[in-house]
N, CA, C and O atoms as a Tinker XYZ file with bonds, in Angstrom:
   320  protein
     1  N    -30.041000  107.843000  -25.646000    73     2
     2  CA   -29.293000  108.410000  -26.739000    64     1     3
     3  C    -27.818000  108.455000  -26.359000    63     2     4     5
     4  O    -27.423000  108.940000  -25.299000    81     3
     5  N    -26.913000  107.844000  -27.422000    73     3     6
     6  CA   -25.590000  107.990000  -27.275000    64     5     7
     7  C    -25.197000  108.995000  -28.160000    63     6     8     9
     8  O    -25.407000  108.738000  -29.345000    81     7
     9  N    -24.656000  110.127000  -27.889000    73     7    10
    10  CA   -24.042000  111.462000  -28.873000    64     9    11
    11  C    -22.863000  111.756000  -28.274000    63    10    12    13
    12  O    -22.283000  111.390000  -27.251000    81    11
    13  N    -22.541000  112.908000  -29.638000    73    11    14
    14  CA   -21.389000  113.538000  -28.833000    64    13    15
    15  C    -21.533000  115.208000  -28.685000    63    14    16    17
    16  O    -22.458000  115.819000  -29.221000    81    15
    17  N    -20.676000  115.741000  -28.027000    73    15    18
    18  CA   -21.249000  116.857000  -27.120000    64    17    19
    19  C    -20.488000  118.114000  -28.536000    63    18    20    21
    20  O    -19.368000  118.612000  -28.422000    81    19
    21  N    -21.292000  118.338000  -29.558000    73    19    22
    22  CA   -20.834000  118.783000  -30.487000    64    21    23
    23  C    -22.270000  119.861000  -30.888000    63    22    24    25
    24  O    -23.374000  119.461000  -30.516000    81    23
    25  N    -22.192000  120.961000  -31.508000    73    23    26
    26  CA   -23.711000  122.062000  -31.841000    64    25    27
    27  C    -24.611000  121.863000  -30.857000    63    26    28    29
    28  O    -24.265000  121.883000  -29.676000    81    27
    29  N    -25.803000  121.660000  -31.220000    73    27    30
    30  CA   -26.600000  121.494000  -30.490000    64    29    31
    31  C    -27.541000  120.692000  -29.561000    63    30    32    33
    32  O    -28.673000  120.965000  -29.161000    81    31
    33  N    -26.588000  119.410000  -29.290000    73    31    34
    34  CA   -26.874000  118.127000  -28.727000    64    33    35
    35  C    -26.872000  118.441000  -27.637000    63    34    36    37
    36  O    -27.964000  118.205000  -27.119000    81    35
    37  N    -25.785000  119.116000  -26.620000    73    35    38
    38  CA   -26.249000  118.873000  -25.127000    64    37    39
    39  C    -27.485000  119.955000  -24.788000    63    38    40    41
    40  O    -27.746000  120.311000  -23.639000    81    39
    41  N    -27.929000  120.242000  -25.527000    73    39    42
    42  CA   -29.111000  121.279000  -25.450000    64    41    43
    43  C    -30.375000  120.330000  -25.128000    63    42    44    45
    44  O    -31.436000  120.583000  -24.559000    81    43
    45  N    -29.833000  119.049000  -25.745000    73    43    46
    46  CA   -31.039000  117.925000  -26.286000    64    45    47
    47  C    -30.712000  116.652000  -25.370000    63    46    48    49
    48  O    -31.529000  115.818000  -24.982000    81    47
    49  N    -29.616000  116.680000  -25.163000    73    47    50
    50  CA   -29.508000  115.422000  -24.597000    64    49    51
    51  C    -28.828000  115.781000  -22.778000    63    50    52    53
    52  O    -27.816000  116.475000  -22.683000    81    51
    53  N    -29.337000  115.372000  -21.824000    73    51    54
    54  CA   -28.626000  115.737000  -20.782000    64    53    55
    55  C    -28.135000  114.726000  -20.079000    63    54    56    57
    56  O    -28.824000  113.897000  -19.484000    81    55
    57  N    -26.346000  114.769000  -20.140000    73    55    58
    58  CA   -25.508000  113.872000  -20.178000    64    57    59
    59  C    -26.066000  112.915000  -18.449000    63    58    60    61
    60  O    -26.326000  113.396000  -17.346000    81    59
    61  N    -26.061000  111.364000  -18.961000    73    59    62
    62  CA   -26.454000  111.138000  -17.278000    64    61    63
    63  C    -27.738000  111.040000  -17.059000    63    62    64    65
    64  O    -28.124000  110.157000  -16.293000    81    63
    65  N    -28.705000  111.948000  -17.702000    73    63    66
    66  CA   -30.210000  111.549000  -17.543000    64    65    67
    67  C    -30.985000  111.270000  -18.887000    63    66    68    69
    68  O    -31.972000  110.534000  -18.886000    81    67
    69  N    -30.617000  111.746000  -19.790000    73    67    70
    70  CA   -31.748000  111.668000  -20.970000    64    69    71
    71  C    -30.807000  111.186000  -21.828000    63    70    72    73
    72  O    -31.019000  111.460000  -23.009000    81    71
    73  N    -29.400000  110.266000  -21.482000    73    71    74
    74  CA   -28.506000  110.275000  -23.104000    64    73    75
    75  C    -27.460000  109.818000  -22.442000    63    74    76    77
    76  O    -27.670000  108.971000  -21.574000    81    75
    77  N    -26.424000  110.165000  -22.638000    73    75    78
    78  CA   -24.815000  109.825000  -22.727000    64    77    79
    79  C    -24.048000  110.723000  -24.053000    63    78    80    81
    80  O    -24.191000  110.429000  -25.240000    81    79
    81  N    -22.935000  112.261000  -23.350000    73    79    82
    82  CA   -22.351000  112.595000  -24.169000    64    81    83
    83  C    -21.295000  112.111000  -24.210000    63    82    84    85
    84  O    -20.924000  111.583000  -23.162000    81    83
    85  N    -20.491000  112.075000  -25.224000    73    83    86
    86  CA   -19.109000  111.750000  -25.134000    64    85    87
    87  C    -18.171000  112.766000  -25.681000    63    86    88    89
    88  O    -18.930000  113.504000  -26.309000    81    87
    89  N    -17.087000  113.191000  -25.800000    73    87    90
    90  CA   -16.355000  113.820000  -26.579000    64    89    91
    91  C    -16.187000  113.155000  -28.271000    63    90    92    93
    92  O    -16.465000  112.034000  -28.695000    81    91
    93  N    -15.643000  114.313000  -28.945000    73    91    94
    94  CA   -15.446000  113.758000  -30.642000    64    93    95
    95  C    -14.557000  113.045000  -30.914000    63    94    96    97
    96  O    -13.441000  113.565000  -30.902000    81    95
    97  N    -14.678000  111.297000  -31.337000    73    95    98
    98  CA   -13.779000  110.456000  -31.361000    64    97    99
    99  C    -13.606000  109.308000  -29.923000    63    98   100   101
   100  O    -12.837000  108.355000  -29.793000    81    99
   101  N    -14.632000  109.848000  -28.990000    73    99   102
   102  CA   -14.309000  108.628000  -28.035000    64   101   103
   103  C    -15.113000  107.516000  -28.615000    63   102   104   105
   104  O    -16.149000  107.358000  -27.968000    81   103
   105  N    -15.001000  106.785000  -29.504000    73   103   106
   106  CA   -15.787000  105.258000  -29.936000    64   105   107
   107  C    -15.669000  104.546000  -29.166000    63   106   108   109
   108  O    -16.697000  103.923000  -28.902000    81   107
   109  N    -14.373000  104.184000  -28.325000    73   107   110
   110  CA   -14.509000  103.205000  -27.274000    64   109   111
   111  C    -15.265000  103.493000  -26.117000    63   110   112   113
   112  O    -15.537000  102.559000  -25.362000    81   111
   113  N    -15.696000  104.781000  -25.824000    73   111   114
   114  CA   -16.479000  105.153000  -24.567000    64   113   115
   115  C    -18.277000  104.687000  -25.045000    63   114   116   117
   116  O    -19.093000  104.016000  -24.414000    81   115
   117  N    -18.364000  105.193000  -26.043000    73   115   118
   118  CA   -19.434000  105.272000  -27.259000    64   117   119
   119  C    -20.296000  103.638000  -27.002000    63   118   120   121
   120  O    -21.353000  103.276000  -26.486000    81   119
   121  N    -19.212000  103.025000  -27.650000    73   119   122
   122  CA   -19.142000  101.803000  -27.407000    64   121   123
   123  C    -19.685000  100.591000  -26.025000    63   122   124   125
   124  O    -20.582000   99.754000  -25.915000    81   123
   125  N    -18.601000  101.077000  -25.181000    73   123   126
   126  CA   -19.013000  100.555000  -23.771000    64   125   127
   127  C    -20.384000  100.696000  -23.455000    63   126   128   129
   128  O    -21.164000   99.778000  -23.202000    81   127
   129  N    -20.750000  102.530000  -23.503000    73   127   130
   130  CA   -21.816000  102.452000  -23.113000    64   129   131
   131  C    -23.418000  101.790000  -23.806000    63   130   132   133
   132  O    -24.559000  101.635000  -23.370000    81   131
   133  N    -22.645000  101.517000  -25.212000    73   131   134
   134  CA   -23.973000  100.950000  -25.803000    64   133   135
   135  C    -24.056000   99.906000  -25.446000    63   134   136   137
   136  O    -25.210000   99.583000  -25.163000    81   135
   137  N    -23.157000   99.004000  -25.287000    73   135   138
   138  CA   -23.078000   97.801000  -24.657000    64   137   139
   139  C    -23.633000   97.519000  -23.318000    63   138   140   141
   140  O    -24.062000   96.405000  -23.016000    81   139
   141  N    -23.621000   98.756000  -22.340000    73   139   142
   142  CA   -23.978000   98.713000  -21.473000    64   141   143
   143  C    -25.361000   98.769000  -21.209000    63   142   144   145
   144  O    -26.073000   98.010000  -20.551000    81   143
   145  N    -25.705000  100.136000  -22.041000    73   143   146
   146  CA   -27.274000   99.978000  -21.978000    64   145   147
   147  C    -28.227000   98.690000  -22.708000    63   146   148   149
   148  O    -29.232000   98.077000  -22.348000    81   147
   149  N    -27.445000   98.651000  -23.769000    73   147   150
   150  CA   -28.662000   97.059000  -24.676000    64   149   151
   151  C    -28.793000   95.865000  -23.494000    63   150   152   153
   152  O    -29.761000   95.135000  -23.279000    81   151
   153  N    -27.175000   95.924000  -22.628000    73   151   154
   154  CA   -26.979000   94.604000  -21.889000    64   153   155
   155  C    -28.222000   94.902000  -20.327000    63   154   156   157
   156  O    -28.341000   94.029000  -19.467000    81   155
   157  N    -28.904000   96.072000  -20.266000    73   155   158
   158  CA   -29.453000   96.752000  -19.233000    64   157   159
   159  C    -31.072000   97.033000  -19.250000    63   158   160   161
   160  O    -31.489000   97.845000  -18.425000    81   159
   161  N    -32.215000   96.267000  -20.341000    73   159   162
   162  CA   -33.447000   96.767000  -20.894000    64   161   163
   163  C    -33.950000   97.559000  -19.917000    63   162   164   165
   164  O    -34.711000   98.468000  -20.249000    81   163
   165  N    -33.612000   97.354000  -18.511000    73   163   166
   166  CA   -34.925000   98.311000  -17.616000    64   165   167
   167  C    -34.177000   99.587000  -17.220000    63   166   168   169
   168  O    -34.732000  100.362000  -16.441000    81   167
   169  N    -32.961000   99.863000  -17.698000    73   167   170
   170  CA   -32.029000  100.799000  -17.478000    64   169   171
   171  C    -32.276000  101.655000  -18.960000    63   170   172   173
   172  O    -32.256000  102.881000  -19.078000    81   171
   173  N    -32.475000  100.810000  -19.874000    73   171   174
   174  CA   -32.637000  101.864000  -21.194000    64   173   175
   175  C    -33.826000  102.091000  -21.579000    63   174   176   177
   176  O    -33.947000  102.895000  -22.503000    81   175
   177  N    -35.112000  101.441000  -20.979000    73   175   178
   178  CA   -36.309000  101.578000  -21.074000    64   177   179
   179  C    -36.680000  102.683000  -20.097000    63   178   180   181
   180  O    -37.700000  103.344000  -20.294000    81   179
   181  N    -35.776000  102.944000  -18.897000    73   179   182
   182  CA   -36.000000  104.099000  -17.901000    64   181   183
   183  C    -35.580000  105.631000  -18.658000    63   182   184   185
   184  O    -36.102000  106.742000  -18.567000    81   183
   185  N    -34.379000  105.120000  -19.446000    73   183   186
   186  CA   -33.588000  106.466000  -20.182000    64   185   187
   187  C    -34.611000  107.098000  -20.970000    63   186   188   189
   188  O    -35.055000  108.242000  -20.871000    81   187
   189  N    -34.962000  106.041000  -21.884000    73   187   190
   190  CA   -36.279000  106.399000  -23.153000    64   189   191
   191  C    -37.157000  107.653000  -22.322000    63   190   192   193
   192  O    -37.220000  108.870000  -22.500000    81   191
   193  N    -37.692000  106.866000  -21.488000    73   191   194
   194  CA   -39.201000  107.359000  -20.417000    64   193   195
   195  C    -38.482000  108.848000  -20.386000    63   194   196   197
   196  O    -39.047000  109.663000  -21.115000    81   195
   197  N    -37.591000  109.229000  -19.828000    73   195   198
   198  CA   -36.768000  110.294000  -19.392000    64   197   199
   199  C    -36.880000  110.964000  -20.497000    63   198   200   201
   200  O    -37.715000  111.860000  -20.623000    81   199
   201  N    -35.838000  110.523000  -21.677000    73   199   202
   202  CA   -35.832000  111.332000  -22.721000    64   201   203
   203  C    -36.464000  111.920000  -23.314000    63   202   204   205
   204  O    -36.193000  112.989000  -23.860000    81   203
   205  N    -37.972000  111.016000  -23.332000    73   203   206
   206  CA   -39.027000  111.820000  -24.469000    64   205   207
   207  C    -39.798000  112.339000  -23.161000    63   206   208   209
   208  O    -40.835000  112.815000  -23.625000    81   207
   209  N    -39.833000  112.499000  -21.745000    73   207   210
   210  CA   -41.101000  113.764000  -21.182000    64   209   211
   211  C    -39.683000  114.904000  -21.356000    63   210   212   213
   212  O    -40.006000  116.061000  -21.626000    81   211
   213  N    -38.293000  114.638000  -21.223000    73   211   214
   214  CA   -37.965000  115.941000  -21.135000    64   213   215
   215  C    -37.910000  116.728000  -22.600000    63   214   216   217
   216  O    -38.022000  117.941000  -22.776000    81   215
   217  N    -37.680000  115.562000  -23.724000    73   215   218
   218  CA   -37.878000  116.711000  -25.035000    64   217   219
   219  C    -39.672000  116.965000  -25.386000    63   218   220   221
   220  O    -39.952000  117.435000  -26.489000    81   219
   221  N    -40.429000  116.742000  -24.731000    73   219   222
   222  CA   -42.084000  116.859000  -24.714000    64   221   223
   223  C    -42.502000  118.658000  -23.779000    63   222   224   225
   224  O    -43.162000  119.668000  -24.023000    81   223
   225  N    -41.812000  118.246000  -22.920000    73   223   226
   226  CA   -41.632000  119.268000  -21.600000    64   225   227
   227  C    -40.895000  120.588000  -22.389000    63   226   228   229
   228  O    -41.586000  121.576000  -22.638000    81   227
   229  N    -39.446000  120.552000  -22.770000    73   227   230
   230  CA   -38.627000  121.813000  -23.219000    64   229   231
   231  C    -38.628000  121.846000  -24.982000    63   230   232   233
   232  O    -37.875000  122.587000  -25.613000    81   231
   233  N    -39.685000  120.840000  -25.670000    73   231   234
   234  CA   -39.691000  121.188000  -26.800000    64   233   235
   235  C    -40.958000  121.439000  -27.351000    63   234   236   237
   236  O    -41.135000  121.870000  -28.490000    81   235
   237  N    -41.938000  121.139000  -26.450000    73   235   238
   238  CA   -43.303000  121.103000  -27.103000    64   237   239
   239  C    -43.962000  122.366000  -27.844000    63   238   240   241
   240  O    -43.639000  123.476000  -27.420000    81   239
   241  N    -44.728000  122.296000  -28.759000    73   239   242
   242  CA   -44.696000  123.576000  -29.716000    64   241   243
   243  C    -45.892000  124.731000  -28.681000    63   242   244   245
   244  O    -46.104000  125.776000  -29.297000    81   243
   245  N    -46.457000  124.675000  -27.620000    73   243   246
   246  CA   -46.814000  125.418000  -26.574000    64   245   247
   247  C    -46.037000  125.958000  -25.635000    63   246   248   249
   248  O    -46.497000  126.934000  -25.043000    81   247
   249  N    -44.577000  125.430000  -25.241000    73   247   250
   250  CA   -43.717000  126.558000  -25.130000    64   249   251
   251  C    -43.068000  126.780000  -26.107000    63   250   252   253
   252  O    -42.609000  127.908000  -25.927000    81   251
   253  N    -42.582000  126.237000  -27.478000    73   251   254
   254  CA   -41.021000  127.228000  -28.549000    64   253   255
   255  C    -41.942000  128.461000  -28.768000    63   254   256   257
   256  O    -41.589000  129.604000  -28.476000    81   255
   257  N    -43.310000  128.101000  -29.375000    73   255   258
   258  CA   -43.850000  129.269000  -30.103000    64   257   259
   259  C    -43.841000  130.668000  -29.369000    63   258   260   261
   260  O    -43.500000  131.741000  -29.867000    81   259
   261  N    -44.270000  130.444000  -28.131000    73   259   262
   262  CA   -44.570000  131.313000  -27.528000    64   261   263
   263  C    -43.384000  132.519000  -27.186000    63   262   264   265
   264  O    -43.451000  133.739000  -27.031000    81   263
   265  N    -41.876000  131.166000  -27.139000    73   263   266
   266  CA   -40.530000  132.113000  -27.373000    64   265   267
   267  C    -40.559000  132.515000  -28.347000    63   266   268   269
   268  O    -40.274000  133.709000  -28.440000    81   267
   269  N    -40.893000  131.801000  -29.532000    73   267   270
   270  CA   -40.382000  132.615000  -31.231000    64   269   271
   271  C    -41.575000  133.916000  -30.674000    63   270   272   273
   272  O    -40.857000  134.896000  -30.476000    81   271
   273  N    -42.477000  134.158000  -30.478000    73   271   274
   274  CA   -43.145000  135.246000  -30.347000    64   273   275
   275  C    -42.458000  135.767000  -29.839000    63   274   276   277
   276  O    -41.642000  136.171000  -30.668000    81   275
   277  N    -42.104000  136.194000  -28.537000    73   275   278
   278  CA   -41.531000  136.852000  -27.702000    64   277   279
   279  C    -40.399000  138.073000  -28.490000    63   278   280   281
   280  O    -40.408000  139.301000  -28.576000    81   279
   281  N    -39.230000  136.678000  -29.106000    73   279   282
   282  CA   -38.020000  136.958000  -29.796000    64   281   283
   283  C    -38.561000  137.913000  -30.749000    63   282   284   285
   284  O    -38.263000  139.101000  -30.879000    81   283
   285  N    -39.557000  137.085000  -31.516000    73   283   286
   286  CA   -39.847000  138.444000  -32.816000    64   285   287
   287  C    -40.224000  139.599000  -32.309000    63   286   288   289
   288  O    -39.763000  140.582000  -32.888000    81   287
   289  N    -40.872000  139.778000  -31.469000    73   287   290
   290  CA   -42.028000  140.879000  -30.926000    64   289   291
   291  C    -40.636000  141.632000  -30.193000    63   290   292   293
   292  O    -40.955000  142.806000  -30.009000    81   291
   293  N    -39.727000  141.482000  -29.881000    73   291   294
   294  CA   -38.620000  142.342000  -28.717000    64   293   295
   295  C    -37.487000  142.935000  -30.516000    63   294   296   297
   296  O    -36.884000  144.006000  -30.588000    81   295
   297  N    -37.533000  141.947000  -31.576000    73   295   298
   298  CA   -36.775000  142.187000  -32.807000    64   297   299
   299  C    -37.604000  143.292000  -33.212000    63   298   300   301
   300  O    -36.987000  144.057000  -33.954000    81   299
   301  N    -38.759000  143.629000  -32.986000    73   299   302
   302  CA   -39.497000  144.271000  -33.820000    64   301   303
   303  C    -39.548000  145.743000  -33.173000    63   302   304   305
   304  O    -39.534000  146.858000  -33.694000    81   303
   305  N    -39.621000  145.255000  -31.648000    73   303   306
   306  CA   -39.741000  146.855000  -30.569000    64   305   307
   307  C    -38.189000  147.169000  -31.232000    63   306   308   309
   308  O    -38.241000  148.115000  -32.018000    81   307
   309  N    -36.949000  146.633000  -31.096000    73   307   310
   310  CA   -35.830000  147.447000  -31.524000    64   309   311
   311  C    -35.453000  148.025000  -32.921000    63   310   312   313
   312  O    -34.470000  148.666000  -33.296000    81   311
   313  N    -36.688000  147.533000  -33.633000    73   311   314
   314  CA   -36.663000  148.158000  -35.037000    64   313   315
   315  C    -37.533000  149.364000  -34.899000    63   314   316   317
   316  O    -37.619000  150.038000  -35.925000    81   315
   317  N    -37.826000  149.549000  -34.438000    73   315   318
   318  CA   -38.980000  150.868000  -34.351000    64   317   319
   319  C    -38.376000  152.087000  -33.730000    63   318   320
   320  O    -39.049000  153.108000  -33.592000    81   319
């Protein structure tokens, strides 16, 4: 993944292992690196592999839920 480091992307993407951030408006960096990776298949086929166990790993709905529980259940003790 090529992004830029804007809301909630570097949450998702970790610059260097799972992606490439850039700042808002670097197209020529943007650029290079796409070039770099298409020109690279076992370099962007390694990134992929990376990318999806780490959004599988920190997104899978067996750990969020268990935070949204948590969150509600601590919202709910301070309402009481």
């Amino acid at each position: 993944s090529i992004a830029t480091r804007v809301g909630g992307v570097p949450e998702v993407v970790v610059d260097g292992e799972t992606g490439y951030l850039f700042d808002v408006g670097d197209v020529d960096g943007m650029a290079h690196c796409a070039i770099d990776l298409l020109s690279d298949e076992d370099r962007l086929r390694a990134l992929g592999k990376k990318a999806r166990a780490y959004a599988r790993k920190k997104f899978c709905a067996a750990e969020i839920i268990p935070q949204y529980e948590r969150f509600y259940q601590r919202v709910l003790d301070r309402a009481s």
